[in-house]
N, C-alpha and C positions, 0 to 999 in steps of 0.2 A: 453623088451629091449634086444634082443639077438642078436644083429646084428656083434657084435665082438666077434673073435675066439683066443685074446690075452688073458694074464692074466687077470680077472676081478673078482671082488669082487662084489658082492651086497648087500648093507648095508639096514636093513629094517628100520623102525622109533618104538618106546618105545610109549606107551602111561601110561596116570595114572601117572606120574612124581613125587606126595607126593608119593606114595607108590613104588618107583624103590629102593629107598635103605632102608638098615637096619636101622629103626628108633633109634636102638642103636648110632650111632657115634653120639655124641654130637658138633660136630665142634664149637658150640658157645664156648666150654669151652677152646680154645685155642686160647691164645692169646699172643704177643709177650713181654716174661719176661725180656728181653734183649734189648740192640742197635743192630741197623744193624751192626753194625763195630763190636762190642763183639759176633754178632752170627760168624763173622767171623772166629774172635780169642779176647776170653777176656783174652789172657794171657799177660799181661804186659812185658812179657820178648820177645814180639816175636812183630816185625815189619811187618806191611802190605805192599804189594806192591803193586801201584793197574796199569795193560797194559790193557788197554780196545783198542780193535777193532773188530770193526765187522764183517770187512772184514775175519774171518777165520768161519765166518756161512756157510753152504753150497754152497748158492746163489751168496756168492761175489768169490768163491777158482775159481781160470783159468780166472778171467777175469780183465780187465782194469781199475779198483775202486780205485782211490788213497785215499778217503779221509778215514783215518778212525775213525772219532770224538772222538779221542783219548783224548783231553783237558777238558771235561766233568766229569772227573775224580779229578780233582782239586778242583771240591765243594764238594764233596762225601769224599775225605780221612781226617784225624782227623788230629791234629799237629803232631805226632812221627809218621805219616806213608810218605810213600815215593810213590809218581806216577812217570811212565816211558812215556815221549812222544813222537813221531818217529820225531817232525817237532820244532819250534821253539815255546819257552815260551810265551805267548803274557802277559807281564812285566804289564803292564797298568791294565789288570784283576786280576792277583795275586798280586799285591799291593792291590787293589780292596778288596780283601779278606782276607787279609793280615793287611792290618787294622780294618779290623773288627773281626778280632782275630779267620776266619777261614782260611780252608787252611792248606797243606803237608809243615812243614819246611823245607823241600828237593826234590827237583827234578831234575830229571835226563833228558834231553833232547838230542836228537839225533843231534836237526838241520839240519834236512832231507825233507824239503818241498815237496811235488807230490811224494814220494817218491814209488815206487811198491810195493816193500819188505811188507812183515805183519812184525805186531810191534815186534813181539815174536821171527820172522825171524832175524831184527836188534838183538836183544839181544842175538840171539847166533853167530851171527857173530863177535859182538863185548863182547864178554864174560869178557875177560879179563878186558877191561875197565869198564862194568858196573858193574863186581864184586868188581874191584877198588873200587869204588865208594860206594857200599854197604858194605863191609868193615869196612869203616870209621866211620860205625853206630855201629857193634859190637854184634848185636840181631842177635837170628834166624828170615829167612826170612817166611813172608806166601804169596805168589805168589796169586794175584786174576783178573781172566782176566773177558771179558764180556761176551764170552761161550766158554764153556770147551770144548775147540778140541786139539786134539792131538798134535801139532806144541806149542801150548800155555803149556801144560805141559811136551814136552820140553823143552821149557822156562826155565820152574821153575827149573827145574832140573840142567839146566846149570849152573843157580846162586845158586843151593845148596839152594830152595828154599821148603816149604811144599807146594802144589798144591792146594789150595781151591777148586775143582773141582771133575771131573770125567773123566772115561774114553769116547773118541769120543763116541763108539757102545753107550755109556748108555744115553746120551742128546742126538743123531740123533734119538734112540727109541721113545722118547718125542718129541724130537723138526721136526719130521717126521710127516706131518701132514696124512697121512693113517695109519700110526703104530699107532699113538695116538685114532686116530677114531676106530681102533680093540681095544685098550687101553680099551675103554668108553665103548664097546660094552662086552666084557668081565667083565667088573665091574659092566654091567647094570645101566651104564648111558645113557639117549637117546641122540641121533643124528639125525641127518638130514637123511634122504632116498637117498638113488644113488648109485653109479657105483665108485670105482676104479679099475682103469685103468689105469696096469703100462706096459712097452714095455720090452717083454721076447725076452732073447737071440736067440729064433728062428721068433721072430717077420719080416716076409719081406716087411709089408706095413702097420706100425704101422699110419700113415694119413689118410688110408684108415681105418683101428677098429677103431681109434679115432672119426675121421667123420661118422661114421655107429652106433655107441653106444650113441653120438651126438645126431646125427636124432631119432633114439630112444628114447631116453627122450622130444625130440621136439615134438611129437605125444601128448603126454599126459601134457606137460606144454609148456606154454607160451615165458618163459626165466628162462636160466637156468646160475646157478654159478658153474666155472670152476675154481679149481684150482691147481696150482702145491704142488705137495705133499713136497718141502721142501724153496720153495719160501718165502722171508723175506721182509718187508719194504713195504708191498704194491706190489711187484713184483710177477710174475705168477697169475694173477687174471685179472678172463674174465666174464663178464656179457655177453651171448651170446643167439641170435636168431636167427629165420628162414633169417633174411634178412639181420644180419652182420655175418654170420658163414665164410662166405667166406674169410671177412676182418680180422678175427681173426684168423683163421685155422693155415695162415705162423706166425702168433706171438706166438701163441703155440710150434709150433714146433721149431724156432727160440731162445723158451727159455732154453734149454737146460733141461729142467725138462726128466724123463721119468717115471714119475708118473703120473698122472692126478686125483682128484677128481670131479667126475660131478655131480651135486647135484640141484635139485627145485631152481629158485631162491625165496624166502621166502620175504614176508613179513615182514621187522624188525621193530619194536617197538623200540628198544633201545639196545644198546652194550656194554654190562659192560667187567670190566675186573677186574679178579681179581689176585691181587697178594699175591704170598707165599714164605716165605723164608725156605730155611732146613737149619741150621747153622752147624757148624764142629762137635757140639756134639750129633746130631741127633735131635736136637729140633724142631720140625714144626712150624712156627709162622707165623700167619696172618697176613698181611702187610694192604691190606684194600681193600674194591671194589672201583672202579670208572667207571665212564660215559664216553664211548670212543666216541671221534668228529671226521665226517668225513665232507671232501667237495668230493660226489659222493662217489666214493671209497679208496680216496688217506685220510688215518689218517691223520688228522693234531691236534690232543689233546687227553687231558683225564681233569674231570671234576670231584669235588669232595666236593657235598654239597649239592644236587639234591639227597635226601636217595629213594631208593628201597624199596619195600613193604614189611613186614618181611617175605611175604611166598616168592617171589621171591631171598631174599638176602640169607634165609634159606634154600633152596632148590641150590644156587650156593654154599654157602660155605659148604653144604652138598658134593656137588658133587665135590667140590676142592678139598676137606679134602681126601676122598679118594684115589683120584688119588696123590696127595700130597703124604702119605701114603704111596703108591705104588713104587714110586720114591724113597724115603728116603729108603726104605727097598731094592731097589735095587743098592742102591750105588749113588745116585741123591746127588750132594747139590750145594748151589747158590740158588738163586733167579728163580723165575719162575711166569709167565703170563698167567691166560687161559682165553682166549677170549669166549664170548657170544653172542649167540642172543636171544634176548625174542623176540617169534612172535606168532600169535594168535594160534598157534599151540603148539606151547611148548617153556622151555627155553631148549637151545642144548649148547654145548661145541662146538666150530668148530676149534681153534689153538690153542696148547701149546708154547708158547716164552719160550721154556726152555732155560734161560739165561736172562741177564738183557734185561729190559723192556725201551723204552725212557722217562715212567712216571716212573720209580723205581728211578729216580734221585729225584725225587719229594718227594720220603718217606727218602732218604739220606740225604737230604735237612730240612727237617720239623725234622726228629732226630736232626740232630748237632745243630738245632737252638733252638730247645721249648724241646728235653730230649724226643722226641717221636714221632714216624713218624703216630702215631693215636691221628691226630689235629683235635680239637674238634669243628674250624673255618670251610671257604671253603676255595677251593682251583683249583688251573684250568692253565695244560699245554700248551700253544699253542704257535706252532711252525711260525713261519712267515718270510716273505720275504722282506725288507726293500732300502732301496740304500745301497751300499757299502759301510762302514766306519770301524772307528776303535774305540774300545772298549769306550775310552775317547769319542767319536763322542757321541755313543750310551748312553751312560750315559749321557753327557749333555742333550741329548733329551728327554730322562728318565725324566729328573728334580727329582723333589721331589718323585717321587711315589717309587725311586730304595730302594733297605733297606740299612737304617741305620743304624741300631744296637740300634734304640732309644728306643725302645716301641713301636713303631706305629704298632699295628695291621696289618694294611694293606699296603701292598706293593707290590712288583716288584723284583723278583731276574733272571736275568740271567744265565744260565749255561752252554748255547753249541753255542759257535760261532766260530769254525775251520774255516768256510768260509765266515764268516760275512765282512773282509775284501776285498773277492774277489769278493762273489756272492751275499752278502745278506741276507744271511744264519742265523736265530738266533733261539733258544730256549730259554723262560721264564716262569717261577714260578710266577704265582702272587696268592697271599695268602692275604685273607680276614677274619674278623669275623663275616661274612653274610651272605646272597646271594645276599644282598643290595648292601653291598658297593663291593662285584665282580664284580656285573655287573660295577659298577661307577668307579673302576679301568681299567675296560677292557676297555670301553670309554675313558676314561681319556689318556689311554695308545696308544691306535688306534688314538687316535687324533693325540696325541705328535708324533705319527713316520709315520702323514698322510698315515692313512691304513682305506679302506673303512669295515666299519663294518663286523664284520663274522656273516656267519650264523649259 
């Protein structure tokens, strides 16, 4: 495949997998001694703050994204912490939670609806006011956003806040998906074989190496996976061949990426993900694997009751631990996701989500309610699209399956509907003690909100 004279990498493949790492680490023996909230800060004198947007990932900076599911942040903080949200409270949900004795006793809302601004942008504009407001609490602050980019720890700074984070350079090294893949390849974890291909400051026909390094790989496979090396959400991802390259070419270049990962498209078995947390005191803790759902290529869940084989579950948190490891030691902390695929070939790492996960709500979740985000039931994310209503709507259609704080095993919790009112938009937790009664909730639930079965 020599057909491009841009920058270009060639990534080879690892074989023999049991034997890639040091049978030294032990990663079974880590496990998480702590809440997610105390890996944060278990100092009782210091209050959380929690500004999640996503919008300050790579993928969303310079462009037109208002929404930034900032309100997901309301199941996740504990009663003495405090979350900040750029748009309006929706009162109907935090009662919701509120009565059932979860839930931030304080919140701070902008009441800024579509608003442009990143959330961390409001809070230094309006500094005075939300320091007002924090104030009135009297604790040091600990500032925690949803990835650590530089605008966010100015944030914290503004409100005289401690940063749960890191610098930009240290999560774009990780959250970089060609950095990462030298990452693996350095540590002697396998990868996938191919090409990146990034467009160098003398590049004058980067369409032209693209398309030529393209056909190159088309020679020898069938269809190949393309993606942008800092692309979030499903975004910059190309399933491409001889007979759509054309249709895809201008979507490439239109994404603004100037990286590219070109790579076999593979065979998957299945797509775990496993998540890690590194807390403020440098503690590594295992969060858990789950089973990632897709419809095609677009995530819509994670799934978690379906166990892995113990060489395959031991041979990823082999291979997490490490890199985990590597991050802590470089100044890493937060939460973090690495994506997989098992294929008849190998398991590979393919993304690091260095930063919160959409399932990391789901270990936030199973903490504040049972004392421990490693639930011994099942459990299973999925995101879906409904008619438009409002949180009360949704709950009455709910009925009985939503949690009530009774005991029942099994239920139904909600946690991300910023646009549930306009578009349909909902995220839900449903949490079983089976795989029996998941499935019979998942039904249950897809009925009640007339949704035709997932695959």
């Amino acid at each position: 495949m020599d057909g491009a004279s841009g920058s270009k990498r060639l990534i080879g493949n690892h074989t023999h997998q049991e034997d890639a790492l040091n049978s030294s680490v032990n990663s079974n023996a880590i496990a998480k001694s702590s809440s997610i909230l105390d890996l944060i800060s278990s100092n009782s004198d210091q209050v959380r703050v929690f500004a999640f947007d996503i919008r300050s990932q790579p993928h969303f900076q310079g462009k037109n994204t208002l929404e930034p599911w900032a309100s997901r942040a309301l199941a996740v903080a504990g009663s003495e912490d405090v979350v900040i949200i750029p748009g309006n409270l929706d009162a109907e949900y935090y009662d919701w939670l509120k009565n059932l004795g979860l839930g931030p006793q304080k919140v701070f809302a902008f009441n800024r609806e579509n608003e442009p601004a990143l959330l961390s942008e409001l809070i230094m504009q309006k500094a005075d006011e939300v320091r007002a407001f924090l104030a009135s609490i009297g604790k040091p602050l600990v500032f925690v956003p949803y990835y650590s980019a530089d605008v966010d720890k100015q944030a914290a700074s503004t409100i005289d806040a401690v940063f749960f984070g890191c610098d930009q350079s240290i999560t774009l090294k990780y959250f970089d998906k060609s950095t990462f893949k030298d990452l693996c390849q350095s540590l002697g974890i396998p990868t996938v074989p191919g090409t990146i291909l990034s467009k160098s400051s003398d590049s004058e026909d980067f369409e032209t190496e693209l398309r030529q390094e393209i056909l190159g790989w088309l020679r020898d496979y069938e269809t190949l996976m393309i993606r942008g090396a800092q692309g979030s959400v499903g975004s910059s991802l190309y399933k491409v061949n001889r007979s759509n390259l054309d249709t895809e070419m201008p979507k490439m270049l239109a994404s603004g990426e100037s990286c590219f990962l070109i790579e076999p498209f593979l065979k998957v078995i299945t797509s775990p993900n496993d998540q890690w947390m590194i807390g403020s005191n440098g503690e590594i803790a295992h969060l858990g694997i789950t089973c990632q759902l897709f419809n095609g290529l677009q995530h819509i869940g994670n799934v978690k009751g379906k166990p892995y084989s113990k060489r395959i579950e031991g041979l990823i948190r082999d291979y997490s631990f490490k890199i985990a490891q590597h991050m802590r030691d470089d100044g890493y902390l937060g939460i973090l996701g690495i994506d997989y695929i098992v294929t008849d070939q190998g398991i590979f790492p393919i993304e690091n989500n260095a930063r919160l996960n959409g399932s990391s709500f789901a270990f936030f979740i199973l903490d504040n309610l049972f004392g421990s985000s490693d639930y011994d039931g099942c459990w299973k994310v999925l995101r879906l699209k409904i008619e438009p209503c409002s949180f009360s709507t949704l709950r009455e259609k709910i009925g009985s399956l939503i949690y009530q704080g009774n005991g029942n095993p099994n239920f139904v919790f909600p946690y991300e509907f910023d646009t549930l009112g306009t578009q349909g938009d909902v995220t839900l937790l449903i949490v079983a003690e089976d795989l029996h009664h998941l499935e019979y909730v998942e039904k249950e639930l897809l009925s009640k909100l007339e949704i035709a079965a997932l695959n």
